[in-house]
C-alpha positions as CSV (number, residue, x, y, z in Angstrom):
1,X,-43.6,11.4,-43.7
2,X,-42.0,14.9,-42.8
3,X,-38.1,15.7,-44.0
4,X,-36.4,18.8,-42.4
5,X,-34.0,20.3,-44.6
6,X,-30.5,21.7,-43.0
7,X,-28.0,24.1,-45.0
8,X,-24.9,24.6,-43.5
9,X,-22.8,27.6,-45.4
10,X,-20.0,29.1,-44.4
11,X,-21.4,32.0,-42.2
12,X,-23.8,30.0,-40.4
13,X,-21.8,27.1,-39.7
14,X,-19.5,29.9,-37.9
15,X,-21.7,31.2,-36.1
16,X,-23.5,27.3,-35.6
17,X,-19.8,25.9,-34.0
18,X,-19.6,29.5,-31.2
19,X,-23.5,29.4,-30.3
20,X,-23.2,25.4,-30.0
21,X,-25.0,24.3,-26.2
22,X,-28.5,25.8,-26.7
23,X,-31.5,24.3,-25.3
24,X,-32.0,22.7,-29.1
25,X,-28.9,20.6,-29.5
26,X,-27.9,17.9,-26.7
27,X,-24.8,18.7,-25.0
28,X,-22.0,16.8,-26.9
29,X,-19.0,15.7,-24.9
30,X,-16.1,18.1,-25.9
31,X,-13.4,16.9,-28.6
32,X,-10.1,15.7,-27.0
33,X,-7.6,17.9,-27.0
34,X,-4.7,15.0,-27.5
35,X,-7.5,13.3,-30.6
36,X,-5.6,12.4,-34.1
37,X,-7.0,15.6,-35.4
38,X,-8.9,15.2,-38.3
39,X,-8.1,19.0,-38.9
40,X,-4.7,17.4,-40.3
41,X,-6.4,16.8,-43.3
42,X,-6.7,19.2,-46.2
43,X,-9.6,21.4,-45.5
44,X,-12.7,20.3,-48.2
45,X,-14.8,22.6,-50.2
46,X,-17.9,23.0,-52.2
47,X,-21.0,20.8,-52.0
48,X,-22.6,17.6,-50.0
49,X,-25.9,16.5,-49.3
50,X,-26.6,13.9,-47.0
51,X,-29.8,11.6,-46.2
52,X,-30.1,10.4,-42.8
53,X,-32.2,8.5,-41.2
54,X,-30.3,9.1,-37.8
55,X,-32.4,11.6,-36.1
56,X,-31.3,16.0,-36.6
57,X,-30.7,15.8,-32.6
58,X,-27.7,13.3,-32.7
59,X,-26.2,14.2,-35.9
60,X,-26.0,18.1,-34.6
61,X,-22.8,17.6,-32.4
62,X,-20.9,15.6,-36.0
63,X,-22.0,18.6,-38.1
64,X,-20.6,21.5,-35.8
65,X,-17.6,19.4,-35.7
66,X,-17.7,19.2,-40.1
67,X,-18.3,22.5,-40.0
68,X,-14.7,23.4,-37.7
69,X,-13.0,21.1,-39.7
70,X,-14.2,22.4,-43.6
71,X,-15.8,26.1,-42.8
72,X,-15.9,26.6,-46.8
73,X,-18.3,23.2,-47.3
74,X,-21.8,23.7,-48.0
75,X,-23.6,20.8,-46.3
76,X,-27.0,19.8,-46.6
77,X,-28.8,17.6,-44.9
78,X,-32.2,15.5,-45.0
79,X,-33.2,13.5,-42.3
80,X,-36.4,10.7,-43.1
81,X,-36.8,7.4,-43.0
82,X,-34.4,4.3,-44.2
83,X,-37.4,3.2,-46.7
84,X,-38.0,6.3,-48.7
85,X,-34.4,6.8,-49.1
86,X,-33.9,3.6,-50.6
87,X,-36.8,4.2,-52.9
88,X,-35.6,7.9,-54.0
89,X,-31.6,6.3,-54.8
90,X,-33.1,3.7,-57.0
91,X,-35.8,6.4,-58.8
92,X,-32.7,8.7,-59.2
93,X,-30.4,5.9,-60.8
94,X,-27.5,7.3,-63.0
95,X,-28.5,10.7,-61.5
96,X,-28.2,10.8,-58.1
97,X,-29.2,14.0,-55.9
98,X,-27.4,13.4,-52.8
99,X,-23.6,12.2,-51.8
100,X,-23.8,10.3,-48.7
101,X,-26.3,8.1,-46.8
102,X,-26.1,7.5,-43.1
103,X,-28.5,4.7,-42.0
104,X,-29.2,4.2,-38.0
105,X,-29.5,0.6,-38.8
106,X,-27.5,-1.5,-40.9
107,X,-30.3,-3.8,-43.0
108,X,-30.8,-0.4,-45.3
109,X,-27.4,0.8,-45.8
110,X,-26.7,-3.5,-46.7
111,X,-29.3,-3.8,-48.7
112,X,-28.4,-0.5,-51.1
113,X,-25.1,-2.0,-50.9
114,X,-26.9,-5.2,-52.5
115,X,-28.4,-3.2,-55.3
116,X,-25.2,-1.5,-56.7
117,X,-26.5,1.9,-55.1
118,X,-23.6,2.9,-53.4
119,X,-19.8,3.0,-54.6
120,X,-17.1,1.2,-53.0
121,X,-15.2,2.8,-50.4
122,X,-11.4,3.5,-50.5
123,X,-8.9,1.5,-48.4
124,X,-8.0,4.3,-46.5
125,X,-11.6,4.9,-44.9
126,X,-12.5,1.3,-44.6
127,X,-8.7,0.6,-42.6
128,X,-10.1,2.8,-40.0
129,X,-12.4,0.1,-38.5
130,X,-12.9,-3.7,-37.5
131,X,-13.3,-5.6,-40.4
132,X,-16.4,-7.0,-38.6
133,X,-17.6,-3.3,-38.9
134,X,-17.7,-2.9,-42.4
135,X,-20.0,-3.6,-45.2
136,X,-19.8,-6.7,-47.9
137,X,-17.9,-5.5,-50.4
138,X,-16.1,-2.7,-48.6
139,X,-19.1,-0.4,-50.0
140,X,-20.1,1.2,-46.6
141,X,-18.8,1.3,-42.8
142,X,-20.6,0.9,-39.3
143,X,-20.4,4.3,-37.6
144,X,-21.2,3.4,-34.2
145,X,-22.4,-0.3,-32.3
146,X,-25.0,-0.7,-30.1
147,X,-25.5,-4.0,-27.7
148,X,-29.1,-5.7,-27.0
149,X,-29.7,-5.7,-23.5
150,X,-32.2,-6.9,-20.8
151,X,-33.3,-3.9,-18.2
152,X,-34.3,-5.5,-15.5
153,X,-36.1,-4.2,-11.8
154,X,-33.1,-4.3,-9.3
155,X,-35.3,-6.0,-6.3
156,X,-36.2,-9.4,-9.1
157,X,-35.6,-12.1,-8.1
158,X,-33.8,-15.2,-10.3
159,X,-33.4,-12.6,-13.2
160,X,-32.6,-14.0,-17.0
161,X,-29.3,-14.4,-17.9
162,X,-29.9,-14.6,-21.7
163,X,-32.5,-13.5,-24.7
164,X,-33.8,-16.9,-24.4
165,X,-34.6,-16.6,-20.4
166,X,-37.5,-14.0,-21.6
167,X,-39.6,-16.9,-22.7
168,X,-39.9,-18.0,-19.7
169,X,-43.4,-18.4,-18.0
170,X,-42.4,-16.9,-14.6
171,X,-42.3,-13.5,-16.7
172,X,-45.8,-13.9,-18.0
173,X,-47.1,-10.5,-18.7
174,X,-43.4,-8.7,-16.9
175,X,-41.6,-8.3,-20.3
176,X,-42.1,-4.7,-21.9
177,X,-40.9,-4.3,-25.6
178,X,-41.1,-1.8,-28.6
179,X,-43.5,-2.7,-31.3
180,X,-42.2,-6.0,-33.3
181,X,-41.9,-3.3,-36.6
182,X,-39.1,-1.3,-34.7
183,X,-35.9,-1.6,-36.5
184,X,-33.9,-2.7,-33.5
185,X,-36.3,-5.4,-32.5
186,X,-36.0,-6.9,-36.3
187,X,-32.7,-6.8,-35.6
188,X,-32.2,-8.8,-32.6
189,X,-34.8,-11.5,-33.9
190,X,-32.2,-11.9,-37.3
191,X,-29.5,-12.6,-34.6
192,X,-31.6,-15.2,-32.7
193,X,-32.1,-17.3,-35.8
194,X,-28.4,-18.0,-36.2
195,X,-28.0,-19.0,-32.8
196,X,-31.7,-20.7,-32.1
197,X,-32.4,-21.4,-36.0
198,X,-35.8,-21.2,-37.4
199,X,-38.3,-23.4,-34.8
200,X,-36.2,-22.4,-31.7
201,X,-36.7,-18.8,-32.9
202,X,-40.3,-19.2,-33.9
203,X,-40.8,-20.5,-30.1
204,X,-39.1,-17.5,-28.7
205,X,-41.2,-15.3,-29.8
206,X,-44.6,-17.0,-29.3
207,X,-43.4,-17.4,-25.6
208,X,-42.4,-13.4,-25.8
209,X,-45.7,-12.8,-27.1
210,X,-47.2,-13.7,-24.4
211,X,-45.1,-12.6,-22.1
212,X,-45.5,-9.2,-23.3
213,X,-49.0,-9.0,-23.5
214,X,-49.9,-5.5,-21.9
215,X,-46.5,-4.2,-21.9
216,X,-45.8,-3.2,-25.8
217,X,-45.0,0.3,-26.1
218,X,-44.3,2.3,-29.6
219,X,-40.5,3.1,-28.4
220,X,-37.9,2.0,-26.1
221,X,-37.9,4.6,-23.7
222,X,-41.5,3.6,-22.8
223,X,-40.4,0.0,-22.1
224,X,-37.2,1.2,-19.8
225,X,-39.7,3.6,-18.1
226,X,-42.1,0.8,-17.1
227,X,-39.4,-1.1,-15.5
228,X,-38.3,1.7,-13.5
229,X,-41.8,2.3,-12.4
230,X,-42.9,-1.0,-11.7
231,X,-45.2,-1.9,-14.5
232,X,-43.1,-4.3,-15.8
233,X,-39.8,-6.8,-14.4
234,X,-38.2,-6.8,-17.6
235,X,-37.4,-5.0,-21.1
236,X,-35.8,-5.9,-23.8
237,X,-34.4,-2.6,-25.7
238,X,-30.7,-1.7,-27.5
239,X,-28.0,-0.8,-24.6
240,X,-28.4,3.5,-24.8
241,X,-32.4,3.8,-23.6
242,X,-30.9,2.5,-20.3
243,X,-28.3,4.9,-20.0
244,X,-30.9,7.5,-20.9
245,X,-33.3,6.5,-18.0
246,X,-30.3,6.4,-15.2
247,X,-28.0,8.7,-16.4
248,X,-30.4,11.7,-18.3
249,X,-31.4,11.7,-21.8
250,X,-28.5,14.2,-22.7
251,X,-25.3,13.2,-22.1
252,X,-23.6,15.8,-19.7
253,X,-19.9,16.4,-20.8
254,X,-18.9,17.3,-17.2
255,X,-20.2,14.5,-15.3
256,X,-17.6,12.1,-13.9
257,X,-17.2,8.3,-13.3
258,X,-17.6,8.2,-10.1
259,X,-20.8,10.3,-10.3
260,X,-22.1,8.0,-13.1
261,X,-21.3,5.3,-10.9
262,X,-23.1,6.5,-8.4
263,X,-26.7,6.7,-10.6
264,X,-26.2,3.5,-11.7
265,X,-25.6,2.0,-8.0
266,X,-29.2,4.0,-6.7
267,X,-31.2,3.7,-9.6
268,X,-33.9,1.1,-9.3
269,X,-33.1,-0.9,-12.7
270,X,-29.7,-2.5,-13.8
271,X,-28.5,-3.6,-17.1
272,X,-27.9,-7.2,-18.3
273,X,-25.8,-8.2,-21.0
274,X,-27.0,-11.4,-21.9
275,X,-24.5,-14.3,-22.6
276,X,-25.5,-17.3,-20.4
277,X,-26.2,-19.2,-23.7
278,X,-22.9,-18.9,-25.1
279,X,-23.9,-16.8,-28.2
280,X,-22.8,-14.2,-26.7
281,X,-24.6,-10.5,-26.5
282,X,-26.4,-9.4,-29.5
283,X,-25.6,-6.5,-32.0
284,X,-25.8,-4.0,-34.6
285,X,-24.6,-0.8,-36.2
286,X,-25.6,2.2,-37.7
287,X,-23.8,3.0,-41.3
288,X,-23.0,5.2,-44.2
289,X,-22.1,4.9,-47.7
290,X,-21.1,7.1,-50.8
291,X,-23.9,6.6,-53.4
292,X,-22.8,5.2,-56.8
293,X,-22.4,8.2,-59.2
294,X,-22.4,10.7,-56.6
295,X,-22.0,14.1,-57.8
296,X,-19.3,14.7,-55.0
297,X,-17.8,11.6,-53.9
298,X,-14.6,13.4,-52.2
299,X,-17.0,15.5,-49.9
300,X,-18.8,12.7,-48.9
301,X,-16.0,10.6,-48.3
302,X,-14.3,13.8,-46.5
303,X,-17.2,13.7,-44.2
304,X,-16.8,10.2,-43.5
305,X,-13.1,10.7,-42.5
306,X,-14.4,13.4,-40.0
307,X,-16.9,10.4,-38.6
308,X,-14.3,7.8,-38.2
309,X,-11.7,10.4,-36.3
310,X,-11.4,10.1,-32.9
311,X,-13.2,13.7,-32.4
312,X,-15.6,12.4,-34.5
313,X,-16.7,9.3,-33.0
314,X,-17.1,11.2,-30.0
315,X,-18.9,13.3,-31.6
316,X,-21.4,11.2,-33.2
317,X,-21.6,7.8,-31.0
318,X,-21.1,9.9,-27.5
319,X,-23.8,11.6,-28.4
320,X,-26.4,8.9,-28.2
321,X,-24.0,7.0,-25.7
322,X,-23.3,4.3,-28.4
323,X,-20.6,2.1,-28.8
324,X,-17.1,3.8,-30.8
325,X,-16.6,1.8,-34.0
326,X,-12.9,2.8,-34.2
327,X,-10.1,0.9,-32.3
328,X,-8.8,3.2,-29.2
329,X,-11.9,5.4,-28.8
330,X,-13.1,4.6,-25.4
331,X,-17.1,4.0,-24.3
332,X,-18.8,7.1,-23.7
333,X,-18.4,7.5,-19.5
334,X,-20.5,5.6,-17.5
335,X,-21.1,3.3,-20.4
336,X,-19.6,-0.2,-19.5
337,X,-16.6,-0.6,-21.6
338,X,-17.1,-2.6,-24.7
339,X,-14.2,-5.4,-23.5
340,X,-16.3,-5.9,-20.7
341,X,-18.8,-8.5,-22.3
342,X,-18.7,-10.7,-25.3
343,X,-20.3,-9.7,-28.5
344,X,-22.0,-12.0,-30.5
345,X,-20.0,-13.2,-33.5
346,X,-23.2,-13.2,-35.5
347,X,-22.2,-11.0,-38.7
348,X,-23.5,-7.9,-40.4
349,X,-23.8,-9.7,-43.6
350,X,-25.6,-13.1,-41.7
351,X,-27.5,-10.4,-39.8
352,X,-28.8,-8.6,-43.3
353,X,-29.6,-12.0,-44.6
354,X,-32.0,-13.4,-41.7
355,X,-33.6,-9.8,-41.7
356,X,-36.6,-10.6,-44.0
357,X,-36.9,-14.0,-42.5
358,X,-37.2,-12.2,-39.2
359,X,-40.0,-10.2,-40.3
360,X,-41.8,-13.3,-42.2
361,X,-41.9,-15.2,-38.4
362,X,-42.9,-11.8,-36.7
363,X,-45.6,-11.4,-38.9
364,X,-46.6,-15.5,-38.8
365,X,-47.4,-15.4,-34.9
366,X,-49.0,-12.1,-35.3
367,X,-46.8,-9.5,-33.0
368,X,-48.2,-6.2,-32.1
């Protein structure tokens, strides 16, 4: 498993903010001028290091943001995998090495929470989102939301309405889908056992095995992609890769609504927020929390004030055209506003419980 490891000083967080827009970073959509500045806060020195398993390319446009709101911070930054950074917080125990961890999925960040591994959060970060949006215990907070959505080829006829319609035997063969290991796909299965329960789950997906026969792919973008080229009628994948197949993988700061609108109205795919069975769409966040005995606990929790501004959600949600965690902050453009559909009122916490479940029935029936 490869780590990359980022450090931010002073000087080259300068000059990281005024070169910002190369070919290496994705364009981030630029801060509001009328935002709640975060730069009203005090400005934040010495030390933080960070684990993320949110990948360097969408956690670039948060950073240059840090680094114009606390120049004199030294951040340092590892980026891996969920698993390994569970197992290194527990190793570390009394002695932690790092301040903050930022999870793209919420079953890790819940279940360090579980193990006493990270410190609860004060009332004053937690108040900045949706109660439904933070963790058990008040010991970590969604950053950003993302819905699970049906892509589906425009010219189908009699297209599904909800999860469940995927199990359907007119689909035989036309459903793409990530791997059943991917995090997201975990994910969406721990939802369906609250609203199908056990059997009616366990049905779901031997139907979606077959329907998916010849159409598994390793990632999302894959599954979109056979969609839009035919190979498939149907994906099922988290809300973003379809903005990424109509609208381009970056998002570009200076395209309008209307020219969004226009992609969306030409492209051969359309989007589905399932609901038809009355659970609602489908859901999930990714997270971060101080780590219990955390050598600098105010500079990670300085960073997390920077997340959960206004600029900052921009910054890190816009940037992989997510869903804004904080009341106010509007969908990234193009997106379809997050008032727009129902969201399941499956919870985090329920969500975190049915996730080994999930994986005991994926790994029952055998899923690629």
């Amino acid at each position: 498993m490869s780590r990359s490891l980022l450090v931010l000083s002073l000087a080259l967080s300068l000059v990281f903010v005024a070169c910002s827009g190369g070919d290496t970073t994705p364009d981030a959509p630029a801060p509001d001028s009328d935002a709640p500045a975060a730069d009203a806060a005090p400005e934040v020195t010495g030390k933080v290091v960070v684990l993320s398993s949110r990948d360097e390319k969408f956690m670039r446009p948060l950073w240059d943001l840090v680094a114009a709101k606390h120049p004199k911070l030294e951040l340092v930054v590892d980026y891996g995998k969920d698993a390994a950074y569970l197992d290194r917080i527990r190793a570390e125990g009394d002695a932690p090495q790092a301040d903050l961890f930022v999870s793209k999925a919420s079953a890790a960040v819940t279940a360090a929470a579980a193990d006493g591994l990270l410190a609860p959060l004060p009332e004053e970060i937690l108040a900045r989102v949706p109660e439904k949006f933070r963790g058990t215990g008040g010991r970590w907070v969604g950053l950003s939301a993302r819905a699970r959505i049906i892509v589906a080829r425009r010219l189908l006829g009699n297209k599904p309405l909800s999860i469940t319609d995927l199990a359907s035997s007119r689909f035989e063969g036309r459903v793409a889908r990530t791997v059943a290991t991917n995090e997201s796909f975990v994910g969406g299965i721990a939802a369906l056992l609250s609203d199908l329960g056990e059997s009616g789950t366990r049905d779901f997906l031997r139907a979606l095995d077959t329907n998916s026969k010849g159409n598994v792919h390793p990632k999302h973008t894959p599954a979109v992609a056979a969609v839009a080229e035919g190979t498939a009628d149907l994906a099922l994948v988290n809300h973003y890769y379809f903005y990424r197949n109509v609208l381009g993988k970056q998002p570009d700061p200076n395209m309008t609504v209307s020219q969004a609108e226009g992609l969306l109205a030409e492209a051969p795919i359309e989007a589905i927020w399932p609901d038809a069975d009355g659970a609602g769409t489908a859901w999930n966040v990714s997270g971060a929390g101080v780590i219990e005995g955390a050598a600098h606990p105010e500079q990670a929790q300085a960073l997390l004030e920077v997340l959960l501004s206004e600029e900052g959600q921009k910054a890190y949600a816009w940037s992989n055209r997510e869903y804004p965690v904080v009341d106010g902050v509007a969908s990234p453009p193009g997106v379809r506003a997050a008032d727009s559909f129902t969201w399941s009122e499956t919870s985090l916490t329920e969500l975190a419980a049915n996730n080994e479940a999930a994986v005991a029935l994926i790994q029952e029936i055998g899923l690629e």
